[in-house]
C-alpha positions in Angstrom: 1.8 45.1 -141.9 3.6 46.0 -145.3 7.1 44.4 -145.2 9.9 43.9 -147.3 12.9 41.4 -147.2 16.3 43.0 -147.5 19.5 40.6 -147.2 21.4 43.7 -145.5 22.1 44.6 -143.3 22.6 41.6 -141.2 23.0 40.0 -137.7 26.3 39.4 -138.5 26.4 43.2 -139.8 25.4 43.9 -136.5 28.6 41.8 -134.8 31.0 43.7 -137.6 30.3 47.2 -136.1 33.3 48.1 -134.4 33.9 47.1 -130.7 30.5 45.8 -130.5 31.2 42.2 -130.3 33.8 43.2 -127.0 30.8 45.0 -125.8 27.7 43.1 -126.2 29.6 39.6 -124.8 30.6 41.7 -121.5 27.1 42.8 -120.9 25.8 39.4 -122.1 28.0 37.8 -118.7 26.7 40.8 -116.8 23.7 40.2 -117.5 23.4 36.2 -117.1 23.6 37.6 -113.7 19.8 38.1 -113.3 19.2 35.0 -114.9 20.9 33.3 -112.1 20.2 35.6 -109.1 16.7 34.9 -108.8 16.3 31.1 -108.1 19.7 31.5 -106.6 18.1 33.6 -103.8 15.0 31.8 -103.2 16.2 28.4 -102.8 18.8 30.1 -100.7 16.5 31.8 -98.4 14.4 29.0 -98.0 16.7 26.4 -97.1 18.4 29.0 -94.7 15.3 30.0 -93.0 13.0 26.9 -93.2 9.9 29.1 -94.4 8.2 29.6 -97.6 6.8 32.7 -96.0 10.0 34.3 -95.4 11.1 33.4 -99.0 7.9 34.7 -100.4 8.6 38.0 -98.8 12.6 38.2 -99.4 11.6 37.5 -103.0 9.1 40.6 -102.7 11.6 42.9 -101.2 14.6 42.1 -103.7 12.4 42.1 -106.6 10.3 45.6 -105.8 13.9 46.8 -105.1 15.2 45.8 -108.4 12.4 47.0 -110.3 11.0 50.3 -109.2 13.8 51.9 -109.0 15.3 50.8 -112.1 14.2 54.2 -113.7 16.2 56.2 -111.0 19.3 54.2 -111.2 19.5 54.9 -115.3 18.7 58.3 -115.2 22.4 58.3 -113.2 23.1 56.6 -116.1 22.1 59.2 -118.5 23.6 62.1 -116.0 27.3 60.5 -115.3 27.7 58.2 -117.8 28.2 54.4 -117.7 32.0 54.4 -116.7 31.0 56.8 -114.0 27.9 55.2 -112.5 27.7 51.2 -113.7 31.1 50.3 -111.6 30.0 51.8 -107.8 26.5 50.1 -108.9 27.6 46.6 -109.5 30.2 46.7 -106.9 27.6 47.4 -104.3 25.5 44.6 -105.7 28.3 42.4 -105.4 29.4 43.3 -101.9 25.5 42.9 -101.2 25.2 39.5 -102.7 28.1 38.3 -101.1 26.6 39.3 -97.6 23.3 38.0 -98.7 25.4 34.7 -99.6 27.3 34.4 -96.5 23.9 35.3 -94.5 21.7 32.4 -96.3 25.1 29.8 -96.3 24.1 27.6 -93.4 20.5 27.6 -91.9 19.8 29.8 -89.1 20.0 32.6 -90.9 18.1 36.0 -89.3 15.3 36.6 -91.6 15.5 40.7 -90.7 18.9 40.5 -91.8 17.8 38.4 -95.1 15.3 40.7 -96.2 17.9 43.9 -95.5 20.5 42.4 -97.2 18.2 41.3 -100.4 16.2 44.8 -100.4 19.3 46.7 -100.5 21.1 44.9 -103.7 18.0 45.1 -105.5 18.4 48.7 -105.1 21.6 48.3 -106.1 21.2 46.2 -109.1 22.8 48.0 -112.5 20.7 48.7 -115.3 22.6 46.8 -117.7 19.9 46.0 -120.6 18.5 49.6 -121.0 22.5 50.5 -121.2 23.1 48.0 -123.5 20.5 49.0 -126.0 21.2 52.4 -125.4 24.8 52.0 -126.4 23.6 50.2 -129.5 21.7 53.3 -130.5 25.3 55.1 -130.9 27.0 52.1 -132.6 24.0 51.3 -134.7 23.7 55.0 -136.6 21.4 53.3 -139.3 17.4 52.1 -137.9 17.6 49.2 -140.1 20.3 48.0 -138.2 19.7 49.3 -134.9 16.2 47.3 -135.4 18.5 44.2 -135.9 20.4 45.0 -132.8 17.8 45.3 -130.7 16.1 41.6 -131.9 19.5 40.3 -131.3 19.6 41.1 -128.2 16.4 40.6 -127.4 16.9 37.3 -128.2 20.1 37.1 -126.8 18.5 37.9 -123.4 15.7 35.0 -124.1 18.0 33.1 -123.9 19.9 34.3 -120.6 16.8 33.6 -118.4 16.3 30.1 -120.0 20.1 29.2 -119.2 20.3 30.7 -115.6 18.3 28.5 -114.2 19.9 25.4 -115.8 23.2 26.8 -114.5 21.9 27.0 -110.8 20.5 23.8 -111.0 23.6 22.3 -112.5 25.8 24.3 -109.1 23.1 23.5 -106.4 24.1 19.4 -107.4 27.2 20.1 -105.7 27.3 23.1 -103.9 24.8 25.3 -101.1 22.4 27.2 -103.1 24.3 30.2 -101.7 27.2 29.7 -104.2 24.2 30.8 -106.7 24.5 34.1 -104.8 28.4 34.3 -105.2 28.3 33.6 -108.9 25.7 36.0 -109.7 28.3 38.3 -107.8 30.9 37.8 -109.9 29.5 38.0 -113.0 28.2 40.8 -112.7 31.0 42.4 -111.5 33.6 41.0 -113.7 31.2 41.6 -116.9 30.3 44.8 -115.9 34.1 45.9 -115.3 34.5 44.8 -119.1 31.5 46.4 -120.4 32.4 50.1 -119.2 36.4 49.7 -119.9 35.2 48.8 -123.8 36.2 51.9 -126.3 32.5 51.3 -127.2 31.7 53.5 -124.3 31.0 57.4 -124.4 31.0 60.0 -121.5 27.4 61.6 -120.3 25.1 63.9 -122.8 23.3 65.9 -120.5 20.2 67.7 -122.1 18.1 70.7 -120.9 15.7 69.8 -118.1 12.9 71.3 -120.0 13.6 68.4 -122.9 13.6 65.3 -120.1 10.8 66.5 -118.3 8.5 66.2 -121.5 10.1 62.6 -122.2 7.7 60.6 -120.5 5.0 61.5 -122.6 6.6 59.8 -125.5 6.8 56.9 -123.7 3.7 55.7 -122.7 3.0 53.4 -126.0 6.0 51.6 -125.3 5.2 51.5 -121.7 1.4 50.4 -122.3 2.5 47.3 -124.4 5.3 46.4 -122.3 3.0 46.2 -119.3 0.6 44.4 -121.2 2.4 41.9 -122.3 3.9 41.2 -118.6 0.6 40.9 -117.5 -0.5 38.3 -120.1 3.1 36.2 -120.2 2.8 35.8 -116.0 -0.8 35.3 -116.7 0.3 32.4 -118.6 2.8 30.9 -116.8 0.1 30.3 -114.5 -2.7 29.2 -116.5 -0.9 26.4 -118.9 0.5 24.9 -114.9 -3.9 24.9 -114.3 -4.4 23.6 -117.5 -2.1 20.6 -117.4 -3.1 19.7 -114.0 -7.2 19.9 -115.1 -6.2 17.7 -117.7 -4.8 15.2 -114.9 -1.1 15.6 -117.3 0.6 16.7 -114.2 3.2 20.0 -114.2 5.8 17.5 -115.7 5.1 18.7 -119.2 4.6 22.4 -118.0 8.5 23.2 -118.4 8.1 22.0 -122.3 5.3 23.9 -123.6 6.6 26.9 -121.7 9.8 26.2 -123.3 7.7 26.0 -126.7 6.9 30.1 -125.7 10.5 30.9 -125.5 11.1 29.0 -128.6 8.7 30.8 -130.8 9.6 34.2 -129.1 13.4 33.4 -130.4 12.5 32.6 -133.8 9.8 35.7 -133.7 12.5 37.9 -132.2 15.1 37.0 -135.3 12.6 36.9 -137.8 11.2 40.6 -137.3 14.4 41.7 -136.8 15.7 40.3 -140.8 11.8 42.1 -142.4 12.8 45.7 -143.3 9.2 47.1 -141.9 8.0 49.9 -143.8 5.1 50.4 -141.5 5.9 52.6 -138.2 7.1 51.6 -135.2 3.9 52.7 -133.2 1.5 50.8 -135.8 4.0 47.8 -135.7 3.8 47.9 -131.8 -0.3 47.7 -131.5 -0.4 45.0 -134.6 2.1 42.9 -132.4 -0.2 43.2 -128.9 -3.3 42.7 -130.8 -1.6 39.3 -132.5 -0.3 38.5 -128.8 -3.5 39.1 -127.4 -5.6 37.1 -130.3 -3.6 34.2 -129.8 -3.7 33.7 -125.9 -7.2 34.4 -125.8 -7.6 30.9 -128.3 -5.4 29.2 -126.6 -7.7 28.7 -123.8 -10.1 26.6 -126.4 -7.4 24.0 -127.0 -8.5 20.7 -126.2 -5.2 19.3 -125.3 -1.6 20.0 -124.4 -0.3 19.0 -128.3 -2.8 22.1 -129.1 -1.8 24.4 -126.4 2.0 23.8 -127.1 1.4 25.2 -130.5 -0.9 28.1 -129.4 2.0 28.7 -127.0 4.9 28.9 -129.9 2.6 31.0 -132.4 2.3 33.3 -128.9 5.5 33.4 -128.3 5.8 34.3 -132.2 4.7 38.1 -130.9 6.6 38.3 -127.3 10.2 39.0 -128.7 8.3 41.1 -132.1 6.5 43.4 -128.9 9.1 44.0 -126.7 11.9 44.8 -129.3 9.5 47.5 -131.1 8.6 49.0 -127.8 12.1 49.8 -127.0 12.6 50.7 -130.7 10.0 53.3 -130.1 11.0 54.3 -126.8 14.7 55.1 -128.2 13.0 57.0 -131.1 11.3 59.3 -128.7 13.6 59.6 -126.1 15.5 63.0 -126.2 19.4 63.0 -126.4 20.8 61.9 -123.3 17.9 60.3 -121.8 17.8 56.9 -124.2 18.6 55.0 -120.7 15.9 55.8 -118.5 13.8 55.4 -121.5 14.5 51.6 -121.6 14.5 51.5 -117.9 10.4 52.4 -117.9 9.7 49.6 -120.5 12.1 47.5 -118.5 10.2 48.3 -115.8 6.7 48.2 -117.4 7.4 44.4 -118.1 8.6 43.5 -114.8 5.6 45.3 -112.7 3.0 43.8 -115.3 4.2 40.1 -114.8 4.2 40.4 -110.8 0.8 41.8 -111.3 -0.5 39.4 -113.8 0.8 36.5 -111.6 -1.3 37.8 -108.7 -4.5 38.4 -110.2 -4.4 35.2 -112.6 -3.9 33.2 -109.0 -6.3 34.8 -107.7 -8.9 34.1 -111.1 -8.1 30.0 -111.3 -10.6 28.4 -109.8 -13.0 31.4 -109.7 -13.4 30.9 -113.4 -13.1 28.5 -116.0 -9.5 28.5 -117.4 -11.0 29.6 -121.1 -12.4 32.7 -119.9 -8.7 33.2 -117.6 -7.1 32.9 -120.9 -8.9 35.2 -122.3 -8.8 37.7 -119.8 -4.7 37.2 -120.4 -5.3 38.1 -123.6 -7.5 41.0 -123.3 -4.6 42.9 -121.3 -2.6 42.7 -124.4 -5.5 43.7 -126.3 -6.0 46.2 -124.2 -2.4 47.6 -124.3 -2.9 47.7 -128.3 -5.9 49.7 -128.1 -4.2 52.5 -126.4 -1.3 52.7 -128.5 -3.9 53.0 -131.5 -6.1 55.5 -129.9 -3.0 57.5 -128.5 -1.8 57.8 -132.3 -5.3 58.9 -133.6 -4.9 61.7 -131.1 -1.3 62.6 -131.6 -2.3 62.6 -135.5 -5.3 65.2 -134.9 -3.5 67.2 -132.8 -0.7 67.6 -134.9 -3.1 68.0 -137.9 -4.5 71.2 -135.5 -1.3 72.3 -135.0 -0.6 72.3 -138.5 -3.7 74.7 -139.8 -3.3 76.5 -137.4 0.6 77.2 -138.4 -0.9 78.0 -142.0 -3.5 80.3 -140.7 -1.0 82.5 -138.9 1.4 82.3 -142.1 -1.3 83.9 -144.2 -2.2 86.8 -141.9 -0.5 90.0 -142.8 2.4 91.0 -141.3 2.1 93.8 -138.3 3.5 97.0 -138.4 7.2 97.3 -136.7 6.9 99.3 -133.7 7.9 103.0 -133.4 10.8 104.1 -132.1 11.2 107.0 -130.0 
């Protein structure tokens, strides 16, 4: 991919725009919120009901809840406007959470009430990413740096998943795991109540029906390698746990080369973001799946945990590269006024992929030999890249159609203006 090195614009460029440093640190705490929520819930749940069981299907509930209807809840995005829409969102996931926290406080808890309370403020849950990069679309006028925004907060977000955990685990040393709960509240409700009072913030675009109904179709390259990639990253999560328990290591070192992943999707997420790509967005996309893919498939040949932990950082190379070009493209397709729900279905392409990665890799250890499982992880990014290649091919002959076509009518000769009476 043909690439050249440009010393501007920069991240801090992207921090100079007006307002957007106010902005992006209130949707930063908004969103640390889902970093915390999750393991906040289920050690919650199961030390309030006593069952894995129960936990397994809260955790079910709350994240279905949260993800598939992601697309709806942006869309209100797109049609009210964040002011409008983001505050009754995130203070019904706040009211929820609490009631969820207050439920799960002391064991005993109804498990029917549990899975009500948890289904309902994953309905609830705000989109705050896809409204976050969306904004940065208006205060990033120039792709260059709109392509620097988006790594930045890619890896920005890396980053808030790594540290939610740490957090809970730091409160649960003193406190019920349902005070997880409350803080995931009230951060999302205090950073949300400073993202959509910033100046940053613009009223609803509404667009003709006719433009939003056709947006989908532009989508589905982003989609494809969002999806992909959730199914090989959950796939892996899975597989280096099998590997260094084969290997008679333990899951001790798991956490680390894991952590390696993140690392190398940080410094893969910055580094794309600096290269001033002259390549598009759509070839960019299926050369960063097909790298992805490539390298998890090898991975499974390692011959020890020193070897893996490298695969695992030149994978994670490609993860932050993937993800920040498929919203790319999904914002440069996306009519006016839909930019939202356009990150919401790559949002949620990720998110359904890993939850379906994780159950069929569970379901492939032990039925195969963990090399082959690797590279079945990596042949669903492979995969993913295949069809954003193939789609272009077609786009590029219809449009080629399209285009003699256009010059065949121009050289017919004109038709006679019709007669009056």
């Amino acid at each position: 991919m043909s690439a050249t090195t440009s010393p501007c614009p920069s991240y801090a460029a992207v921090l100079r725009v007006p307002y957007a440093r106010r902005t992006f640190a209130a949707a930063l705490v908004a969103r640390l919120s889902y970093g915390t929520v999750t393991l906040s819930v289920l050690l919650s749940v199961t030390r309030a009901t006593g069952s894995y069981a129960v936990s397994g299907v809260v955790m079910s509930l709350f994240g279905a809840a949260t993800v598939f209807l992601l697309p709806l809840r942006a869309s209100l995005i797109d049609r009210y406007g964040p002011r409008r829409a983001l505050l009754p969102m995130s203070a019904l996931y706040g009211t929820l959470l609490t009631a969820l926290a207050a439920l799960t406080w002391r064991p005993g808890a109804p498990a029917a009430l549990v899975a009500t309370a948890a289904a309902l403020a994953g309905a609830c849950a705000p989109p705050l990413g896809p409204t976050m990069r969306a904004l940065w679309s208006e205060l990033a006028a120039d792709r260059r740096l709109l392509q620097r925004a988006y790594s930045l907060d890619g890896v920005a977000e890396e980053l808030l998943f790594v540290s939610g955990p740490a957090l809970v685990g730091a409160l649960v040393t003193c406190a019920p795991p349902a005070a997880g709960i409350l803080l995931s509240a009230l951060l999302n409700v205090t950073g949300t109540c400073a993202f959509v009072t910033s100046p940053a913030m613009t009223g609803p675009r509404p667009t003709p029906r006719a433009r939003r109904s056709g947006a989908l179709r532009g989508l589905l390259p982003s989609v494809a390698v969002a999806a992909g990639t959730g199914l090989a990253l959950s796939g892996v999560d899975l597989l280096v746990t099998a590997f260094a328990s084969e290997r008679t290591h333990g899951t001790a070192l798991v956490p680390w080369i894991l952590g390696a992943l993140s690392a190398g999707s940080a410094v893969g997420g910055l580094v794309n973001g600096a290269i001033d790509w002259r390549r598009p967005a759509r070839v960019r996309l299926a050369g960063f799946a097909t790298a992805l893919g490539l390298v998890i498939a090898a991975a499974g040949l390692a011959p020890g945990l020193w070897s893996l932990t490298a695969a695992m950082v030149c994978a994670g190379a490609f993860i932050a590269p993937a993800l920040t070009t498929a919203y790319l493209l999904a914002d440069e397709t996306a009519p006016e006024g839909s930019r939202t729900r356009a990150g919401a279905w790559v949002n949620m392409a990720v998110n359904a992929g890993s939850s379906a990665g994780a159950l069929a890799t569970g379901l492939l250890i032990g039925a195969l030999p963990l090399p082959w499982c690797f590279a079945l992880a990596g042949a669903a990014a492979l995969l993913s890249a295949a069809a954003v290649t193939a789609g272009g091919r077609a786009t590029a002959v219809v449009g080629a159609e399209t285009e003699v076509e256009a010059e065949a009518e121009a050289e017919l000769p004109a038709a006679d203006p019709p007669v009056r009476a």
